[in-house]
C-alpha positions as protocol buffer text, in pm:
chain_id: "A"
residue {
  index: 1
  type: UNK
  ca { x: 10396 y: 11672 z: 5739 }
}
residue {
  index: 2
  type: UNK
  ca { x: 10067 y: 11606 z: 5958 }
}
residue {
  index: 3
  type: UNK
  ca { x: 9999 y: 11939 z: 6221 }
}
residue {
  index: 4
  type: UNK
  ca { x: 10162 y: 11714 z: 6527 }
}
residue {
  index: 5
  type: UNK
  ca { x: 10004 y: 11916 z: 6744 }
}
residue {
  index: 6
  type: UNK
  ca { x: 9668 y: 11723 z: 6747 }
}
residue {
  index: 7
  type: UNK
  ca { x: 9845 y: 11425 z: 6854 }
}
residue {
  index: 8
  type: UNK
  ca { x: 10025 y: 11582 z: 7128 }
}
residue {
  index: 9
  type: UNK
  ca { x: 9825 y: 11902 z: 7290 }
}
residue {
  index: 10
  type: UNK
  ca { x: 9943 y: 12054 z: 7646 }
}
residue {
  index: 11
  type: UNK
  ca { x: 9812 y: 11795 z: 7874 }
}
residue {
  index: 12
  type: UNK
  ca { x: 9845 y: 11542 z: 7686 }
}
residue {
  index: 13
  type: UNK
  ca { x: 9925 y: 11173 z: 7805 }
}
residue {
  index: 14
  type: UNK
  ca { x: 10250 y: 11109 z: 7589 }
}
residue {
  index: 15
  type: UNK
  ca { x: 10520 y: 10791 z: 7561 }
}
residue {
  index: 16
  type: UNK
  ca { x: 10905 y: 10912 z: 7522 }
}
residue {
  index: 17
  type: UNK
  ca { x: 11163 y: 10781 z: 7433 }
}
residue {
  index: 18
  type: UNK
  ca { x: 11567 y: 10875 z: 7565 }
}
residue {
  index: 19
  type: UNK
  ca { x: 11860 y: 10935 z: 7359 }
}
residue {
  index: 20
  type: UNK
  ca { x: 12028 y: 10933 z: 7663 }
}
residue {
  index: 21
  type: UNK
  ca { x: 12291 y: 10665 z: 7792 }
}
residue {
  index: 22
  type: UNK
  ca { x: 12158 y: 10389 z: 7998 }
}
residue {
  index: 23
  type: UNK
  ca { x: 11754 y: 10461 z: 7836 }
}
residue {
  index: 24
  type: UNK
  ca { x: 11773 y: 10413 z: 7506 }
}
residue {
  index: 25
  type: UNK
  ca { x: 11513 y: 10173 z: 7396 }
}
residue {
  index: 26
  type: UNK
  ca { x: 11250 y: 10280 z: 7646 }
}
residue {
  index: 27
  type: UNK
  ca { x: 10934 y: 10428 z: 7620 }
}
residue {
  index: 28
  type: UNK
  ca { x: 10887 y: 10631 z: 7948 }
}
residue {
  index: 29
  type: UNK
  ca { x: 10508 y: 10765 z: 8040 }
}
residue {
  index: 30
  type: UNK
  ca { x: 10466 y: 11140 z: 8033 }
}
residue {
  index: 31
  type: UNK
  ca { x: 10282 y: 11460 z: 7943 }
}
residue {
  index: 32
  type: UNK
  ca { x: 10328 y: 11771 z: 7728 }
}
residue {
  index: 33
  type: UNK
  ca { x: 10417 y: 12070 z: 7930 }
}
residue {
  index: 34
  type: UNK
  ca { x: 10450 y: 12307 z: 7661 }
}
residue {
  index: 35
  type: UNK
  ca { x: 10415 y: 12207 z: 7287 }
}
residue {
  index: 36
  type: UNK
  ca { x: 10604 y: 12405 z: 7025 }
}
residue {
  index: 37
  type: UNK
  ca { x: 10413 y: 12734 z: 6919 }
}
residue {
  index: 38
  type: UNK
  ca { x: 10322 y: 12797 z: 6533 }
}
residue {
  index: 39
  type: UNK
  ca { x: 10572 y: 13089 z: 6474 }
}
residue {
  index: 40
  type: UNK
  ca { x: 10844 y: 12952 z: 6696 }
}
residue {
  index: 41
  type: UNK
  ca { x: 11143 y: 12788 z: 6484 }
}
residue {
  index: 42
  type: UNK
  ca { x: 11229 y: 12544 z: 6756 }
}
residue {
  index: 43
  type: UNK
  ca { x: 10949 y: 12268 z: 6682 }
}
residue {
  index: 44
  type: UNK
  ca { x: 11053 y: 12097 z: 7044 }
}
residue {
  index: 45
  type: UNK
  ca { x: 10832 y: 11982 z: 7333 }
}
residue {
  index: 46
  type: UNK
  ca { x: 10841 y: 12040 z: 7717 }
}
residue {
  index: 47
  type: UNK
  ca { x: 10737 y: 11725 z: 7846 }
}
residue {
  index: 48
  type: UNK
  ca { x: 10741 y: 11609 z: 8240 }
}
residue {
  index: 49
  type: UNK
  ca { x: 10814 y: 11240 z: 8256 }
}
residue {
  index: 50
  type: UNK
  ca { x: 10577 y: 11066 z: 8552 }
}
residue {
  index: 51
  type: UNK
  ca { x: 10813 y: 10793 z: 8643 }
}
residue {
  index: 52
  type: UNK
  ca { x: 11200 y: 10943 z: 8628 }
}
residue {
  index: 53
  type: UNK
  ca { x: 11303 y: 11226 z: 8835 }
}
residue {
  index: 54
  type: UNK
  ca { x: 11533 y: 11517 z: 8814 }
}
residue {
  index: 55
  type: UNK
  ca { x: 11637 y: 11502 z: 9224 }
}
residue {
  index: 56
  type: UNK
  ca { x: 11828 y: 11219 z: 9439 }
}
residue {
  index: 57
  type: UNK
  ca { x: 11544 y: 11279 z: 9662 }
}
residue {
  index: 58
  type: UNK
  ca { x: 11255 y: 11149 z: 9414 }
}
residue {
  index: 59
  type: UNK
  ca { x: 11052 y: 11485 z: 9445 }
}
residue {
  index: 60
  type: UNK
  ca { x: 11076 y: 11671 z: 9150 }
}
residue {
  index: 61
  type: UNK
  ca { x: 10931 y: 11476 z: 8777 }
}
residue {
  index: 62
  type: UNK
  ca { x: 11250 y: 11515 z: 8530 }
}
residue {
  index: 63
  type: UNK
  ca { x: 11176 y: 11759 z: 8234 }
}
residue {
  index: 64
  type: UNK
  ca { x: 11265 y: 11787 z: 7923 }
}
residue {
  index: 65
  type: UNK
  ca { x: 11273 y: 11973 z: 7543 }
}
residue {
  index: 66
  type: UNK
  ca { x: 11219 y: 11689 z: 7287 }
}
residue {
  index: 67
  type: UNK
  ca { x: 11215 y: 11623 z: 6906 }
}
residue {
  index: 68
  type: UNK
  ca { x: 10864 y: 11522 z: 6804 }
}
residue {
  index: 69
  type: UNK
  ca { x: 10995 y: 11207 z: 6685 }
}
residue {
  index: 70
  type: UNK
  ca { x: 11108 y: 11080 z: 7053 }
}
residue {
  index: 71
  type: UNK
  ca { x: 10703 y: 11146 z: 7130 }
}
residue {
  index: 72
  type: UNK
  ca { x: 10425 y: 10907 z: 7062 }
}
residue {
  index: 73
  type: UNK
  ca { x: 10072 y: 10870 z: 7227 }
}
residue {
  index: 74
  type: UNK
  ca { x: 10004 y: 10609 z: 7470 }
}
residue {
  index: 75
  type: UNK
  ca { x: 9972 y: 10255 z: 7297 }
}
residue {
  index: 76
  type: UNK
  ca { x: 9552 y: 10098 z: 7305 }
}
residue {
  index: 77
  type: UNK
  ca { x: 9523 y: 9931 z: 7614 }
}
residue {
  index: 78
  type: UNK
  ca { x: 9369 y: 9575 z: 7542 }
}
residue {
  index: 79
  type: UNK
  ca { x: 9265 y: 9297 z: 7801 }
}
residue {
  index: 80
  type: UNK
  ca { x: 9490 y: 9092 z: 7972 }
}
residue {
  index: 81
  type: UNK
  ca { x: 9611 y: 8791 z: 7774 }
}
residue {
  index: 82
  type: UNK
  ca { x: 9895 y: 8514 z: 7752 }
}
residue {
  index: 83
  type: UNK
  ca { x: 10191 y: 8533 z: 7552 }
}
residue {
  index: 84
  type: UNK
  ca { x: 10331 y: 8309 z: 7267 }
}
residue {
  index: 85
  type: UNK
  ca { x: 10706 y: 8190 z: 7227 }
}
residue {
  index: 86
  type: UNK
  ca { x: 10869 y: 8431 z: 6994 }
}
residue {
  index: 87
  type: UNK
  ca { x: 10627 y: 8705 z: 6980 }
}
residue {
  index: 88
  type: UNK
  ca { x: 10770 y: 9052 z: 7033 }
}
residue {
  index: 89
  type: UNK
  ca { x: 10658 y: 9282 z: 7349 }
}
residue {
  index: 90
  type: UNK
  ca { x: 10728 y: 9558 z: 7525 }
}
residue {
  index: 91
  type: UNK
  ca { x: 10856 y: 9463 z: 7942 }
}
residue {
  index: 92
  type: UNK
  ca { x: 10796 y: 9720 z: 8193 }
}
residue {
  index: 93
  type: UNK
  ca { x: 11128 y: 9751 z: 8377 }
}
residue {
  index: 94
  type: UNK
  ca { x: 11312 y: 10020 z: 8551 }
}
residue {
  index: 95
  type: UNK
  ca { x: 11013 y: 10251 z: 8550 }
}
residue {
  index: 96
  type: UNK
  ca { x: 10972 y: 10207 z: 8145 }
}
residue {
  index: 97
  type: UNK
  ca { x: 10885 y: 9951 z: 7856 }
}
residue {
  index: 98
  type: UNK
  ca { x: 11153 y: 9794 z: 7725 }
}
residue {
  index: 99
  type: UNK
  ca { x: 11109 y: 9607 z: 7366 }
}
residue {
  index: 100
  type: UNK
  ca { x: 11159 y: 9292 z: 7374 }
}
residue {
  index: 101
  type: UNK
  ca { x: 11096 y: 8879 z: 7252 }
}
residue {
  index: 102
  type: UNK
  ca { x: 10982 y: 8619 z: 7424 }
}
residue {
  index: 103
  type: UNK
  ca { x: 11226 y: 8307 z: 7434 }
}
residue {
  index: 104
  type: UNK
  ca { x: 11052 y: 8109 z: 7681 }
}
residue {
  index: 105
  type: UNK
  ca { x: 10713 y: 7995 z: 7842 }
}
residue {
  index: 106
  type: UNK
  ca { x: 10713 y: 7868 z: 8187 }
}
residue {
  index: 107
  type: UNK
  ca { x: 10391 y: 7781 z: 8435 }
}
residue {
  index: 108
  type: UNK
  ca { x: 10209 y: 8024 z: 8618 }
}
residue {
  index: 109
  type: UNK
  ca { x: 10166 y: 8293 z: 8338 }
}
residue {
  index: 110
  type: UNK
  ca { x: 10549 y: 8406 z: 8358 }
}
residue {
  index: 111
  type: UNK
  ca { x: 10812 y: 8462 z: 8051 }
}
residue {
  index: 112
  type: UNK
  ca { x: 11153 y: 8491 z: 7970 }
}
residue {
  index: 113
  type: UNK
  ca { x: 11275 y: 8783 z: 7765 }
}
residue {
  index: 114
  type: UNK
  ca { x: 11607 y: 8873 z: 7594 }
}
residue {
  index: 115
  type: UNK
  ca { x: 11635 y: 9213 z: 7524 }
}
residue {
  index: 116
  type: UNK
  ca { x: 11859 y: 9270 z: 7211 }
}
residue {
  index: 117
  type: UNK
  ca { x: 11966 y: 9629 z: 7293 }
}
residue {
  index: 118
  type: UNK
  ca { x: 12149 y: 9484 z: 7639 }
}
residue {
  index: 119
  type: UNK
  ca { x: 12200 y: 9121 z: 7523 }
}
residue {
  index: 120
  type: UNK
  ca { x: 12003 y: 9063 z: 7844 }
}
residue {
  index: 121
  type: UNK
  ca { x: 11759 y: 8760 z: 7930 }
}
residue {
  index: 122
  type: UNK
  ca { x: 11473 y: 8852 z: 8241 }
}
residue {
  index: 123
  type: UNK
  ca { x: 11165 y: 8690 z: 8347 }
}
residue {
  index: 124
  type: UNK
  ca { x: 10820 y: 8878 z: 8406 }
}
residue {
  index: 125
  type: UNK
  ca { x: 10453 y: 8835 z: 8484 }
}
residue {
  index: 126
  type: UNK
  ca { x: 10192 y: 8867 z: 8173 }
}
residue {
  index: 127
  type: UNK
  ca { x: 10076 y: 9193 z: 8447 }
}
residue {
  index: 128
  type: UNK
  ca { x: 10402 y: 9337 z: 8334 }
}
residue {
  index: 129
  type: UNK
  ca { x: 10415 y: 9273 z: 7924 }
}
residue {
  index: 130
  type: UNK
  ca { x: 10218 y: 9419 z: 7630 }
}
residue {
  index: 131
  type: UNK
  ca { x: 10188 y: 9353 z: 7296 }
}
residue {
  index: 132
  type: UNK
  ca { x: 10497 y: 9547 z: 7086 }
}
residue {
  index: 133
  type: UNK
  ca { x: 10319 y: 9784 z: 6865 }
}
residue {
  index: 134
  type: UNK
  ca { x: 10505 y: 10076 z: 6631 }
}
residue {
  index: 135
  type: UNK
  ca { x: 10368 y: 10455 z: 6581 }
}
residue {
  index: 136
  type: UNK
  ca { x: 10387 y: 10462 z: 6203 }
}
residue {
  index: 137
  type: UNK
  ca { x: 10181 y: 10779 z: 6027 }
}
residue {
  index: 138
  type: UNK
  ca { x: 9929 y: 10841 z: 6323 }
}
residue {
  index: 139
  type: UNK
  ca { x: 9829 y: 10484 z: 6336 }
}
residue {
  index: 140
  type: UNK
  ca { x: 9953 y: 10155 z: 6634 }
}
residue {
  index: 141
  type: UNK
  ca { x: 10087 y: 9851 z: 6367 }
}
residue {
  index: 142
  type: UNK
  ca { x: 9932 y: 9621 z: 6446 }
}
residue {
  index: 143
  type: UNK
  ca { x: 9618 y: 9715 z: 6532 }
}
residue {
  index: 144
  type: UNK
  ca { x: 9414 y: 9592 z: 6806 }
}
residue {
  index: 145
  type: UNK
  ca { x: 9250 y: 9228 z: 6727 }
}
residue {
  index: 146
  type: UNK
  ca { x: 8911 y: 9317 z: 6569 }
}
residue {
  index: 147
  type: UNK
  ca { x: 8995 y: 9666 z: 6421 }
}
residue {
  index: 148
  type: UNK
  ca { x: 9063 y: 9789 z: 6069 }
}
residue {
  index: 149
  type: UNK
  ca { x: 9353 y: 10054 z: 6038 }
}
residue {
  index: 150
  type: UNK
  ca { x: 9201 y: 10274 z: 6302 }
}
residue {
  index: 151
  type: UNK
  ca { x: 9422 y: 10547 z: 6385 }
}
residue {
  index: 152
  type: UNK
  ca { x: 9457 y: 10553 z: 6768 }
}
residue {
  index: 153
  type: UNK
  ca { x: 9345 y: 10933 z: 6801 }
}
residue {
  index: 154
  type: UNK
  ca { x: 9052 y: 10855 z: 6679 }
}
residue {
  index: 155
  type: UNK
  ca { x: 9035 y: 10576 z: 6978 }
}
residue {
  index: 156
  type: UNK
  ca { x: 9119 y: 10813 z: 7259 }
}
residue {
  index: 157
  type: UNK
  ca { x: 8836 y: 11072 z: 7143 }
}
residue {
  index: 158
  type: UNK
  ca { x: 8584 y: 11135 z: 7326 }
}
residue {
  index: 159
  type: UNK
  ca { x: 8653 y: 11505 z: 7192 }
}
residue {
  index: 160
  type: UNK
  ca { x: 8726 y: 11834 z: 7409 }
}
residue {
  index: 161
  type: UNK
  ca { x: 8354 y: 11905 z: 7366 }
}
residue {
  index: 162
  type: UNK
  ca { x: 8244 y: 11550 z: 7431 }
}
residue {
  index: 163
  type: UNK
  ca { x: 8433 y: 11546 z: 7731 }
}
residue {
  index: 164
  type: UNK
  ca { x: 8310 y: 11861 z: 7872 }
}
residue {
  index: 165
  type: UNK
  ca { x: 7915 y: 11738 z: 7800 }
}
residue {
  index: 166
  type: UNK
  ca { x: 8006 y: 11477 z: 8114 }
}
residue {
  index: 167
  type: UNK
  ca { x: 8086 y: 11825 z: 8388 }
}
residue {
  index: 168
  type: UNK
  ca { x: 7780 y: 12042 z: 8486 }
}
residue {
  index: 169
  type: UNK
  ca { x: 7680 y: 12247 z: 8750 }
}
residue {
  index: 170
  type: UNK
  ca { x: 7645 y: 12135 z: 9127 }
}
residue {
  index: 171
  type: UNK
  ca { x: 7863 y: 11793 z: 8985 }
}
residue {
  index: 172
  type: UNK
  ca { x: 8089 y: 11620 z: 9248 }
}
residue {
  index: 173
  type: UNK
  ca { x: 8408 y: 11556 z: 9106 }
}
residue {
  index: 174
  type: UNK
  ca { x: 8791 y: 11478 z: 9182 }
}
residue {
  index: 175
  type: UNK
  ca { x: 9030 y: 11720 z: 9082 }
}
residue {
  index: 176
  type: UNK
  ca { x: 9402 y: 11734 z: 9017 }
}
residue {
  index: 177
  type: UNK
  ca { x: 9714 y: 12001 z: 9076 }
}
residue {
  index: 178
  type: UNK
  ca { x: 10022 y: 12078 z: 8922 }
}
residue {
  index: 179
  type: UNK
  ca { x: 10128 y: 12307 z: 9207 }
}
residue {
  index: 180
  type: UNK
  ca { x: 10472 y: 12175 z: 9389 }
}
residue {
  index: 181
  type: UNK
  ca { x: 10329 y: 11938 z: 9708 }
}
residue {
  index: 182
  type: UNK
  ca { x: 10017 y: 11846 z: 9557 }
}
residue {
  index: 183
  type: UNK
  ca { x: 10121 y: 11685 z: 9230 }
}
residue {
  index: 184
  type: UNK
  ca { x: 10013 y: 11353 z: 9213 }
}
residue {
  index: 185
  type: UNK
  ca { x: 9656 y: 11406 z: 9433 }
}
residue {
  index: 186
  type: UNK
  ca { x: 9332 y: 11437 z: 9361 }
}
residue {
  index: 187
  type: UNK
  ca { x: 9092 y: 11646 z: 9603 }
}
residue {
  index: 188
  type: UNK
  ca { x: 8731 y: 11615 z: 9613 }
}
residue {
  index: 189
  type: UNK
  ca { x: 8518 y: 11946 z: 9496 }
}
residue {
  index: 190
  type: UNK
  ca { x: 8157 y: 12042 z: 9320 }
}
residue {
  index: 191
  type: UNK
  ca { x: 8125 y: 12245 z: 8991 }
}
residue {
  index: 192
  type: UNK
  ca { x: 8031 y: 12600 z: 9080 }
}
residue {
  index: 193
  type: UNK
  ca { x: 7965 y: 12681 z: 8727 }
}
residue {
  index: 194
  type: UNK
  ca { x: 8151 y: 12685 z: 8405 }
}
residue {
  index: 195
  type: UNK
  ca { x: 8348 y: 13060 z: 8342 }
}
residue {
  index: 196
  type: UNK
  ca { x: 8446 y: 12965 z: 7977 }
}
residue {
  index: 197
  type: UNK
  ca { x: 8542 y: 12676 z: 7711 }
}
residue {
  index: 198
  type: UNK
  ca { x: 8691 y: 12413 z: 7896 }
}
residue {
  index: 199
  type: UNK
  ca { x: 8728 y: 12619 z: 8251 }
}
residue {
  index: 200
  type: UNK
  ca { x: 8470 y: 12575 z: 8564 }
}
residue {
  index: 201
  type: UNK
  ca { x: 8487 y: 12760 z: 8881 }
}
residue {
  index: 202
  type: UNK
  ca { x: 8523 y: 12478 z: 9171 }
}
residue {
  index: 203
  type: UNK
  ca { x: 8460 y: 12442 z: 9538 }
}
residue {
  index: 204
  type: UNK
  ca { x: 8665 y: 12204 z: 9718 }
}
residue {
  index: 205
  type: UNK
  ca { x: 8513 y: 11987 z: 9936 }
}
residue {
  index: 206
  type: UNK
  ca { x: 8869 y: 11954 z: 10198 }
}
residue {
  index: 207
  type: UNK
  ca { x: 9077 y: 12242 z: 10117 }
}
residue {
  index: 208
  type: UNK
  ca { x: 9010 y: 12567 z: 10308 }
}
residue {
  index: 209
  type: UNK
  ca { x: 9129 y: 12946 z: 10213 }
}
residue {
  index: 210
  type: UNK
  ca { x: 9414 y: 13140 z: 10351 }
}
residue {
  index: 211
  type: UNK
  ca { x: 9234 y: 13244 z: 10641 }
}
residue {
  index: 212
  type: UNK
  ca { x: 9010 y: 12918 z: 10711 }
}
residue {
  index: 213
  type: UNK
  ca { x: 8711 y: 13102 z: 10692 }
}
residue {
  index: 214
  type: UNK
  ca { x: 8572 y: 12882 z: 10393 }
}
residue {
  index: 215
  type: UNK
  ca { x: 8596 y: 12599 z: 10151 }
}
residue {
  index: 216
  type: UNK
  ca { x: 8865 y: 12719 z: 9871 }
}
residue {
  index: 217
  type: UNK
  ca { x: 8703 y: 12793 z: 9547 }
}
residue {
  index: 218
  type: UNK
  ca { x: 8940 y: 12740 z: 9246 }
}
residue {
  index: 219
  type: UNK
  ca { x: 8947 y: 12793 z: 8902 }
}
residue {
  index: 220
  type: UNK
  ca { x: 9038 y: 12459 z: 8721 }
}
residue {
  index: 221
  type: UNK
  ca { x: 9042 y: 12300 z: 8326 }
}
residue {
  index: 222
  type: UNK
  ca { x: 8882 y: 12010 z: 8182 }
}
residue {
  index: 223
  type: UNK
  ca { x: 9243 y: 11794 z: 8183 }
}
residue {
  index: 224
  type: UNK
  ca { x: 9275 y: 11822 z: 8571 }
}
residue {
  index: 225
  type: UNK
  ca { x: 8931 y: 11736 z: 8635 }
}
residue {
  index: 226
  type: UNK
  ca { x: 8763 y: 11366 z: 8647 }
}
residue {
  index: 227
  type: UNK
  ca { x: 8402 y: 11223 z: 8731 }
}
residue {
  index: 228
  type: UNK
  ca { x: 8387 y: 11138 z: 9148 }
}
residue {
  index: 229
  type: UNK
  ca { x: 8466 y: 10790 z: 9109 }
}
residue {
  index: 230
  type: UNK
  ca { x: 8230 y: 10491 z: 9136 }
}
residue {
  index: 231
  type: UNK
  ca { x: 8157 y: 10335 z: 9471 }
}
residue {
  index: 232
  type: UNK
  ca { x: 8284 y: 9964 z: 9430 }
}
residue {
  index: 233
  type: UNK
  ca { x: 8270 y: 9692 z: 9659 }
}
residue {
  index: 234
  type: UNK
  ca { x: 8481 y: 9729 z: 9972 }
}
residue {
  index: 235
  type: UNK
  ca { x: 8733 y: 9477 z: 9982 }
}
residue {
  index: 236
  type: UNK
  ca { x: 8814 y: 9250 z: 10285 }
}
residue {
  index: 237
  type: UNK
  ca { x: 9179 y: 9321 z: 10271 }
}
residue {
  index: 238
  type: UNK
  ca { x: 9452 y: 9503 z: 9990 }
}
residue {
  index: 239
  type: UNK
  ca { x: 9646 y: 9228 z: 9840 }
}
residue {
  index: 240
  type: UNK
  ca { x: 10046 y: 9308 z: 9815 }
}
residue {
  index: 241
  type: UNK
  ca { x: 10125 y: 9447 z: 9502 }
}
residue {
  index: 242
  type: UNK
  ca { x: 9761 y: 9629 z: 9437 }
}
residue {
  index: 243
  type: UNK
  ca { x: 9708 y: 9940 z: 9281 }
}
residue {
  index: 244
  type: UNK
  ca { x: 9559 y: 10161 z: 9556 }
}
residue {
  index: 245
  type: UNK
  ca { x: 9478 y: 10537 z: 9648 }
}
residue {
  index: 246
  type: UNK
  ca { x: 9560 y: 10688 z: 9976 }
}
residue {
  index: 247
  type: UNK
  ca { x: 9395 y: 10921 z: 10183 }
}
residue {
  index: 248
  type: UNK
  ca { x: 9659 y: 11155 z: 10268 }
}
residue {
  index: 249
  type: UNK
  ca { x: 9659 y: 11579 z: 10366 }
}
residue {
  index: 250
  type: UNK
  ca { x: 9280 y: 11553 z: 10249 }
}
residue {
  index: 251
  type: UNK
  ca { x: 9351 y: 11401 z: 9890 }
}
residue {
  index: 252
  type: UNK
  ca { x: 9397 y: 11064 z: 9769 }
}
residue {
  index: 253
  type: UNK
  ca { x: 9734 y: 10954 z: 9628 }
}
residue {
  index: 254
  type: UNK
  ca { x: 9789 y: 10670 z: 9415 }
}
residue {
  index: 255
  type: UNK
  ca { x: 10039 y: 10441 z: 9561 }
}
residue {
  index: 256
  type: UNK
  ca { x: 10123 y: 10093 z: 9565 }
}
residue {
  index: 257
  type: UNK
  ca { x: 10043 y: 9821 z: 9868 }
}
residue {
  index: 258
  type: UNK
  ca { x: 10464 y: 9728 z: 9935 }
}
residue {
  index: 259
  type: UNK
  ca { x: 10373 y: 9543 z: 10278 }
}
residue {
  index: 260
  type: UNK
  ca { x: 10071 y: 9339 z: 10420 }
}
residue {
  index: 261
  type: UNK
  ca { x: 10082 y: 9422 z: 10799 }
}
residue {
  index: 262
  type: UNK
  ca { x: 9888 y: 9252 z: 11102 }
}
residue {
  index: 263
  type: UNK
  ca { x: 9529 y: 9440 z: 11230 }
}
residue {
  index: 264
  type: UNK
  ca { x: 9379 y: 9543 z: 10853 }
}
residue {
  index: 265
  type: UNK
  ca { x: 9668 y: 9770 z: 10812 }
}
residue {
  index: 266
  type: UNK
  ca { x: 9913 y: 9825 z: 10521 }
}
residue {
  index: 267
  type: UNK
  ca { x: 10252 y: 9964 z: 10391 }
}
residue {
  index: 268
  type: UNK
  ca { x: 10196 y: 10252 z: 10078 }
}
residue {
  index: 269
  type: UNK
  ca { x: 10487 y: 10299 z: 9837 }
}
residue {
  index: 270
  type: UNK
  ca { x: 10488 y: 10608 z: 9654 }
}
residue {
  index: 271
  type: UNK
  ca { x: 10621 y: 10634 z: 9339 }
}
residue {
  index: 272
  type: UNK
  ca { x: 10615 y: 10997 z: 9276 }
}
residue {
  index: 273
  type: UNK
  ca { x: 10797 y: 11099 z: 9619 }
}
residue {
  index: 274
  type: UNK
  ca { x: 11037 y: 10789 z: 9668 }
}
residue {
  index: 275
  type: UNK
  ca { x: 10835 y: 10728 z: 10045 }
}
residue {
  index: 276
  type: UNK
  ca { x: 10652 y: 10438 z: 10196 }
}
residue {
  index: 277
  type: UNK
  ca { x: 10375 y: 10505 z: 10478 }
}
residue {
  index: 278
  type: UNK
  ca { x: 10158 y: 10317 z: 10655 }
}
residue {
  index: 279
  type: UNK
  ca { x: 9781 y: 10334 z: 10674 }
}
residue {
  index: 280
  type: UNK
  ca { x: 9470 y: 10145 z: 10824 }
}
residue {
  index: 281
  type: UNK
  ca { x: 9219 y: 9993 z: 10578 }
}
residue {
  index: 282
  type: UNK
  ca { x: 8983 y: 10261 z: 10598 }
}
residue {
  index: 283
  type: UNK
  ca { x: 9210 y: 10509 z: 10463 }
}
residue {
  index: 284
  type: UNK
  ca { x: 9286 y: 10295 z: 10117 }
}
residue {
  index: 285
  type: UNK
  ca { x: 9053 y: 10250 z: 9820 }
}
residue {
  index: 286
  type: UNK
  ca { x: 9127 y: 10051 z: 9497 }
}
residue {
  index: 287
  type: UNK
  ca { x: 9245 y: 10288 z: 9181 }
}
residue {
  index: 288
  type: UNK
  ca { x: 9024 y: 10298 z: 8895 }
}
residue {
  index: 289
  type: UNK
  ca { x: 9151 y: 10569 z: 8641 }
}
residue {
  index: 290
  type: UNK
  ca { x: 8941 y: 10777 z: 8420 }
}
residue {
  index: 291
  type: UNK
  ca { x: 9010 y: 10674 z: 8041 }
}
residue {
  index: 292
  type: UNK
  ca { x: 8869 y: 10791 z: 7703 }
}
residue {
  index: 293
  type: UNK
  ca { x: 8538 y: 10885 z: 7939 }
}
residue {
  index: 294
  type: UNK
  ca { x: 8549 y: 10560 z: 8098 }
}
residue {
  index: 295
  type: UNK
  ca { x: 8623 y: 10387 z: 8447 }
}
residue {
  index: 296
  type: UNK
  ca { x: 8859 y: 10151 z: 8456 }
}
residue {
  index: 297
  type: UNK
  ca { x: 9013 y: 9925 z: 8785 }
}
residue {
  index: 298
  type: UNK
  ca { x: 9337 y: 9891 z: 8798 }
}
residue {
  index: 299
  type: UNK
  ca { x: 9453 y: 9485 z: 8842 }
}
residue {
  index: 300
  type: UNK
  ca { x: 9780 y: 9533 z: 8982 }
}
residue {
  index: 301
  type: UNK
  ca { x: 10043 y: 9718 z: 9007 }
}
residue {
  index: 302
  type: UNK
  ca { x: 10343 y: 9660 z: 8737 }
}
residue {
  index: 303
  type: UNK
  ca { x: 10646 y: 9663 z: 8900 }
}
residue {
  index: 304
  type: UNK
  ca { x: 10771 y: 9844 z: 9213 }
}
């Protein structure tokens, strides 16, 4: 059997799947807490889903210990395209993809889809379908139009030490926390200097000390740090639905716009915390999320 491990490191983005009532037959986004060490006997996963929680109150991220089989890496992401009658795809609904066939086309780039695990026919937006693709022997059947039985870790590289070639000393960057209240943010800060493999000493550029008498210095790893993002055009307004980040407690959150108000300001649903705020334009930026060493701009937001 191939060392799963390289597939599915701590940190890594991860898709799992439920044997649980009411979510089988979804593939929920995640990440790997804790993977399985090489002289434990229990081969099973900690993994932190992003979209289902463990509390009525939305606040804390479910975990759980999984089989490696209920695990797979995030499917290629691929431009957005139309759909053909009968083709098989994956539906996000209910905070998770849901596979699927199409059964019918109608106008404006919408589709019916009967579900065969619920006997259930819905209609979505192309925004909120992908392609159906299967995890077989480190490789995505099919593949992605133009490639030849590429094996999607070999897609998501850059490598560790690729990735760290893009940080250096005196860099402004964004970085992330896992610490309760501050999950889900990312705060501004500049590399101090690199302590060892994969670790840099940062200063934040928002966040002060205990006793306020500086800017907190941190030490933080390569998976919770990103390039500052691009500037980008400033849009005249947010459109409803749009993928956004919030400036909120000094970091920005990534939220979705839920209302359109009067005067250039907006309503901000949360996904992470269950809550909906309100906020002037100034204090709203379009996402963009750092993949495989890239930028890329979110188009909207699939389904509140």
């Amino acid at each position: 059997m191939a060392d799963v491990n390289k597939y599915f490191k701590k940190g890594s983005e991860v898709e799992i799947s439920s044997n649980d009532e009411g979510f089988r037959g979804a593939w929920y986004m995640g990440t790997v807490i804790r993977p399985p060490s090489r002289t434990s006997k229990d081969k099973k996963f900690l993994v932190e889903y992003k979209t289902l929680m463990a509390d009525e109150a939305g606040k804390k991220r479910l975990r759980e210990t999984l089989d490696v089989v209920q695990l797979r890496p995030p499917p290629p992401r691929e431009p957005r395209r139309s759909f053909k009658f009968s083709e098989e795809v994956d539906a996000y609904y209910n905070d998770g993809w849901w596979e699927g066939v199409i059964t019918e086309v109608h106008e404006g780039d919408r589709y019916s889809i009967f579900f065969r695990g619920t006997r259930e026919q819905l209609q979505f937006g192309s925004s909120e379908l992908r392609l159906h693709r299967e995890w077989e022997n480190g490789k995505w059947v099919p593949t992605l139009e133009g490639e030849e039985k590429v094996s999607i870790v070999d897609e998501m590289k850059p490598t560790k030490e690729k990735a760290e070639d893009k940080f250096h000393k005196g860099m402004l960057i964004e970085v992330s926390s896992d610490e309760d209240g501050f999950q889900g943010a990312w705060f501004a800060a500049t590399i101090i200097e690199q302590l060892t493999e994969g670790k840099f000493l940062v200063e934040y550029q928002s966040l002060r000390n205990d006793d306020d008498t500086e800017f907190l210095k941190e030490e933080t790893d390569i998976l919770h740090m990103r390039p500052y993002p691009p500037d980008i055009p400033v849009v005249d307004c947010f459109n409803l639905h749009e993928e956004v980040d919030a400036l909120y407690n000094d970091g920005w959150w990534v939220g979705v716009i839920s209302k359109v108000l009067t005067s250039r300001r907006y309503k901000v649903y949360f996904r992470g915390t269950n809550e909906e705020m309100e906020y002037k334009h100034s204090d709203l930026r379009l996402h963009q999320d750092w993949i495989d060493g890239k930028w890329v701009m979110a188009s909207q937001a699939l389904k509140l």
